[in-house]
Biotite code that builds the C-alpha atoms (Angstrom):
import biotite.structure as struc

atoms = struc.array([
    struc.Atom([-5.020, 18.860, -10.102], chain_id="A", res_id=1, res_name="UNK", atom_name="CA", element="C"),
    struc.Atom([-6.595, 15.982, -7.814], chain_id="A", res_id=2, res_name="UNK", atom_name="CA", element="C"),
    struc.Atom([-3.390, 14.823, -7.007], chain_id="A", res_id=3, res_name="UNK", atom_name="CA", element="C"),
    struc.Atom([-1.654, 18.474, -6.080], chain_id="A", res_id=4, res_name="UNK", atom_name="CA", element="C"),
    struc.Atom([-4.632, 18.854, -3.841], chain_id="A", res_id=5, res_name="UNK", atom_name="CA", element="C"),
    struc.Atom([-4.350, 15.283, -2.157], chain_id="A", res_id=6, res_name="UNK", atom_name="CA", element="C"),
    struc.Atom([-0.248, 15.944, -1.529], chain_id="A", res_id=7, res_name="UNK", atom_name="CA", element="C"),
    struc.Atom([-0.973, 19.479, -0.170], chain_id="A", res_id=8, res_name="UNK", atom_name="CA", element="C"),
    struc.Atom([-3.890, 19.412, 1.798], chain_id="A", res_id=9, res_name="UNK", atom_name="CA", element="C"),
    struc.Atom([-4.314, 15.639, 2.721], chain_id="A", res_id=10, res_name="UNK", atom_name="CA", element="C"),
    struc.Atom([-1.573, 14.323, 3.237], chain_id="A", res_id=11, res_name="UNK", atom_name="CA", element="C"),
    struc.Atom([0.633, 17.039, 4.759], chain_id="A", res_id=12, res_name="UNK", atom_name="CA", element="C"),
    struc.Atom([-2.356, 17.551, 7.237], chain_id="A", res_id=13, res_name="UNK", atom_name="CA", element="C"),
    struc.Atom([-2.205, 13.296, 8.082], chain_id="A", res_id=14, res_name="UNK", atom_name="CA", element="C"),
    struc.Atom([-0.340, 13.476, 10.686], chain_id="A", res_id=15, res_name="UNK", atom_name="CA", element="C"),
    struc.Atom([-2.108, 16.371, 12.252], chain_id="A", res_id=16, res_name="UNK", atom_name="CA", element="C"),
    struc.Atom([-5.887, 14.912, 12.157], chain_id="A", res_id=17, res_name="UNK", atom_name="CA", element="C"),
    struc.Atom([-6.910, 13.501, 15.473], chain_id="A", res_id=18, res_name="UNK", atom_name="CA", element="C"),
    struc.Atom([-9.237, 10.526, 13.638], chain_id="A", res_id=19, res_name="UNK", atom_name="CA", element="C"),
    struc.Atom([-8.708, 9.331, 10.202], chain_id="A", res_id=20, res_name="UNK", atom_name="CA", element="C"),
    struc.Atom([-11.489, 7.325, 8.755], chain_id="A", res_id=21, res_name="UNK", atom_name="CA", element="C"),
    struc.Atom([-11.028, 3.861, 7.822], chain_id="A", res_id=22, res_name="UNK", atom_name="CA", element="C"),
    struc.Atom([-9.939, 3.555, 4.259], chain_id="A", res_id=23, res_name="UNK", atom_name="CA", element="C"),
    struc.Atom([-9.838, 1.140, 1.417], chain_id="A", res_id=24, res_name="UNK", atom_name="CA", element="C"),
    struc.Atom([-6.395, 2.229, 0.850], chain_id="A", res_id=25, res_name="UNK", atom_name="CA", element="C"),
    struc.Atom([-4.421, 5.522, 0.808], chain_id="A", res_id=26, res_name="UNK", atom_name="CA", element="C"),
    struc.Atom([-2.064, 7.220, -1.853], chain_id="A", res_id=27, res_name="UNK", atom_name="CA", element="C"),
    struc.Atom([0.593, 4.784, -1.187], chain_id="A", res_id=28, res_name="UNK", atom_name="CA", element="C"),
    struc.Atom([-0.824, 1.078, -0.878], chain_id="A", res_id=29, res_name="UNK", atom_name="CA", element="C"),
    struc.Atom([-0.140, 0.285, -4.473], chain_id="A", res_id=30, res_name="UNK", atom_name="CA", element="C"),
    struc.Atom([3.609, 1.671, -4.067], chain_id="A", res_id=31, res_name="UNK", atom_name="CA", element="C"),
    struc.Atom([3.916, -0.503, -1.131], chain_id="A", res_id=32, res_name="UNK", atom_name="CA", element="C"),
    struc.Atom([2.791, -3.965, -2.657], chain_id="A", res_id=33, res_name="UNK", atom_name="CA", element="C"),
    struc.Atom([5.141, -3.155, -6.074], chain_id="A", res_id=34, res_name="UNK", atom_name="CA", element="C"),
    struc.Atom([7.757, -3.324, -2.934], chain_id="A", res_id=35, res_name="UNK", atom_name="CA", element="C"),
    struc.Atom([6.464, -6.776, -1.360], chain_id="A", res_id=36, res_name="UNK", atom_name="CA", element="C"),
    struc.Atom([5.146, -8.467, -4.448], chain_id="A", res_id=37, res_name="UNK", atom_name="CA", element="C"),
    struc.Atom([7.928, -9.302, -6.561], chain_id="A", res_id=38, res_name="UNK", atom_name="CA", element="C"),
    struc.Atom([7.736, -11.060, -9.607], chain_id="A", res_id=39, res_name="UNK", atom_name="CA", element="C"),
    struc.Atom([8.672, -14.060, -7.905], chain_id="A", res_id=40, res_name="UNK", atom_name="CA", element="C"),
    struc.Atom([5.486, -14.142, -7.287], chain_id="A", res_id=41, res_name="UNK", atom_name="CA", element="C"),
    struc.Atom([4.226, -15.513, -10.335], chain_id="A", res_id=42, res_name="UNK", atom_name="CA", element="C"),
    struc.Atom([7.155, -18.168, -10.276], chain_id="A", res_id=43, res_name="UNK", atom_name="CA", element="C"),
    struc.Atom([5.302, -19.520, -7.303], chain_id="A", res_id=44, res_name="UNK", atom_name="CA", element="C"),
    struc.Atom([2.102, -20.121, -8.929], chain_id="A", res_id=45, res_name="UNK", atom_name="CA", element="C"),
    struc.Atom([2.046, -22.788, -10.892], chain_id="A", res_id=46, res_name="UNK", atom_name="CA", element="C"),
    struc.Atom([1.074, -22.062, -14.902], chain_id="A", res_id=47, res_name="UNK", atom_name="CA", element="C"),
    struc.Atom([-1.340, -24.906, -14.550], chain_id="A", res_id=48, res_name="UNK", atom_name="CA", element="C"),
    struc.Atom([-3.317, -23.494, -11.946], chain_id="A", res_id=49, res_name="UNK", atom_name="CA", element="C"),
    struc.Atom([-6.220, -20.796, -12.645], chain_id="A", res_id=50, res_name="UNK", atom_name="CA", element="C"),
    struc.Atom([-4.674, -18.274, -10.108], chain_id="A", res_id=51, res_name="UNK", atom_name="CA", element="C"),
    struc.Atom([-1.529, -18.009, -12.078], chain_id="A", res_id=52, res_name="UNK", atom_name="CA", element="C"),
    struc.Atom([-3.428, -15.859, -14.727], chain_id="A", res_id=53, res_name="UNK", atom_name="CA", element="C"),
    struc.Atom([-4.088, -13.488, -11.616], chain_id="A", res_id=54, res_name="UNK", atom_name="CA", element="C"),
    struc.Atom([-1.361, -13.554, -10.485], chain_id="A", res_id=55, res_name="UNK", atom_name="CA", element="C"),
    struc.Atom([0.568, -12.130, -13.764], chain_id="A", res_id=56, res_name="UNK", atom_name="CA", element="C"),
    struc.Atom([-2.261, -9.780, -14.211], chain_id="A", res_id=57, res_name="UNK", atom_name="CA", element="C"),
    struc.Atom([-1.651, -8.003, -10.639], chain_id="A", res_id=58, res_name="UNK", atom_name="CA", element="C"),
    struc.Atom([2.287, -8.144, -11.608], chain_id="A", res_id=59, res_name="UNK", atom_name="CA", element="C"),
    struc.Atom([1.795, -6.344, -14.578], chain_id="A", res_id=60, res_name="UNK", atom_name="CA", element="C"),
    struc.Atom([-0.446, -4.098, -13.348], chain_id="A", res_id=61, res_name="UNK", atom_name="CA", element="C"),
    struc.Atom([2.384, -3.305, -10.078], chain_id="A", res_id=62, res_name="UNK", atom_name="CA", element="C"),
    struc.Atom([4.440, -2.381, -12.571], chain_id="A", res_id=63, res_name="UNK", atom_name="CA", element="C"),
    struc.Atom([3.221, 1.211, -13.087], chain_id="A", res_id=64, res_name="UNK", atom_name="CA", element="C"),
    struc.Atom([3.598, 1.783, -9.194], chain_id="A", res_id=65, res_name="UNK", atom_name="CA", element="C"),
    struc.Atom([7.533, 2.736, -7.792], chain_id="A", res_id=66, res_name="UNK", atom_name="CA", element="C"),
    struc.Atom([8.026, 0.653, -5.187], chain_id="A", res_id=67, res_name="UNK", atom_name="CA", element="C"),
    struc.Atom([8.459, 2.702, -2.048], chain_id="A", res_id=68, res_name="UNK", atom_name="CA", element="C"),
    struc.Atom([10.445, 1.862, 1.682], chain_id="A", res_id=69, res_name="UNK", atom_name="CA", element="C"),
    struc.Atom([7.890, 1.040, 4.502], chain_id="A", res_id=70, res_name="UNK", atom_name="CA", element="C"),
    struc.Atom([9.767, 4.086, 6.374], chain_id="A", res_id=71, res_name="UNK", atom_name="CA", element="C"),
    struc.Atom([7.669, 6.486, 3.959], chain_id="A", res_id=72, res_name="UNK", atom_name="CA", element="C"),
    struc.Atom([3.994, 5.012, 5.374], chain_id="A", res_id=73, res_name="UNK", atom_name="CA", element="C"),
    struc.Atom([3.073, 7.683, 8.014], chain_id="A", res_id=74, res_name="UNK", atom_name="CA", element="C"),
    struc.Atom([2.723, 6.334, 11.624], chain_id="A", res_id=75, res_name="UNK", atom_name="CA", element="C"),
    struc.Atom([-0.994, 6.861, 11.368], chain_id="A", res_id=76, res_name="UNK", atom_name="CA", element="C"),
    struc.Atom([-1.530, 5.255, 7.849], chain_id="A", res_id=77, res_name="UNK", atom_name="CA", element="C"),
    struc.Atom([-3.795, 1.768, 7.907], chain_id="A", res_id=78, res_name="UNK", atom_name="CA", element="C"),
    struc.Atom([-1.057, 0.417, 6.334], chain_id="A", res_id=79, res_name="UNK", atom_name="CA", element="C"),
    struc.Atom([1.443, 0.154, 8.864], chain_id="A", res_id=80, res_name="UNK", atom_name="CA", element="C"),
    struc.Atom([-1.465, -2.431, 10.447], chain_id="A", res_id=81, res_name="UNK", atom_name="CA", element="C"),
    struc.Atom([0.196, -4.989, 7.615], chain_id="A", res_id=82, res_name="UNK", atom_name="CA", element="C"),
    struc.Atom([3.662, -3.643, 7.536], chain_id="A", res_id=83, res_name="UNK", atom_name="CA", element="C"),
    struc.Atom([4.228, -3.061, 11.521], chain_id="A", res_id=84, res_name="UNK", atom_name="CA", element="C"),
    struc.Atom([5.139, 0.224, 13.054], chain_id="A", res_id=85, res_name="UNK", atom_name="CA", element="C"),
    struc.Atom([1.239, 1.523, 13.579], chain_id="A", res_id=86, res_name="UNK", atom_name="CA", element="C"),
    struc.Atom([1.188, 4.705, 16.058], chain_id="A", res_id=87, res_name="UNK", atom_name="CA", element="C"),
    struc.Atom([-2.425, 2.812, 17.386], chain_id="A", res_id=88, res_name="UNK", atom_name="CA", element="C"),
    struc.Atom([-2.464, 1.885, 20.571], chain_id="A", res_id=89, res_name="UNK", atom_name="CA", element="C"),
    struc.Atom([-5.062, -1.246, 21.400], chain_id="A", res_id=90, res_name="UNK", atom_name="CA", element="C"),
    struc.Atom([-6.524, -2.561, 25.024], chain_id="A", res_id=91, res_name="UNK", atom_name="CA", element="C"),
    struc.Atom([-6.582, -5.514, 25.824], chain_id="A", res_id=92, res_name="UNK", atom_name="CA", element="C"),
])
């Protein structure tokens, strides 16, 4: 039900909004790292070192996410601040 709502009111209505507020992430962050974390990630951690239990934990948990194409981040999303492509315009 919370998820019909957010893809029929929210996020249809995203491009439309004159302000979003800053967010922690939006319905598609965790699509978009399964894309850019791979699991050659882990391979790059050594097993010796602490992080590499982390590192297999995120992984595993990215697997439950389909990664999507960077095309399907709306213009406006925070996330096209990592991925390039942001509608924002800055001064200075």
């Amino acid at each position: 039900m919370v998820i019909t709502g957010l893809e029929k009111v929210i996020i249809q209505s995203n491009d439309a909004t004159d302000m979003a507020p800053p967010s922690i992430g939006d319905a598609t962050e965790m699509h978009l790292r399964a894309r850019f974390l791979s699991p050659g990630t882990s391979a790059s951690v050594p097993k010796n070192c602490p992080e590499y239990a982390e590192a297999h934990r995120l992984l595993k948990f990215l697997r439950y996410f389909i990664p999507i194409s960077d095309k399907e981040i709306p213009p406006t999303s925070i996330m096209r601040e990592f991925v390039g492509g942001s509608s924002f315009k800055y001064r200075g």
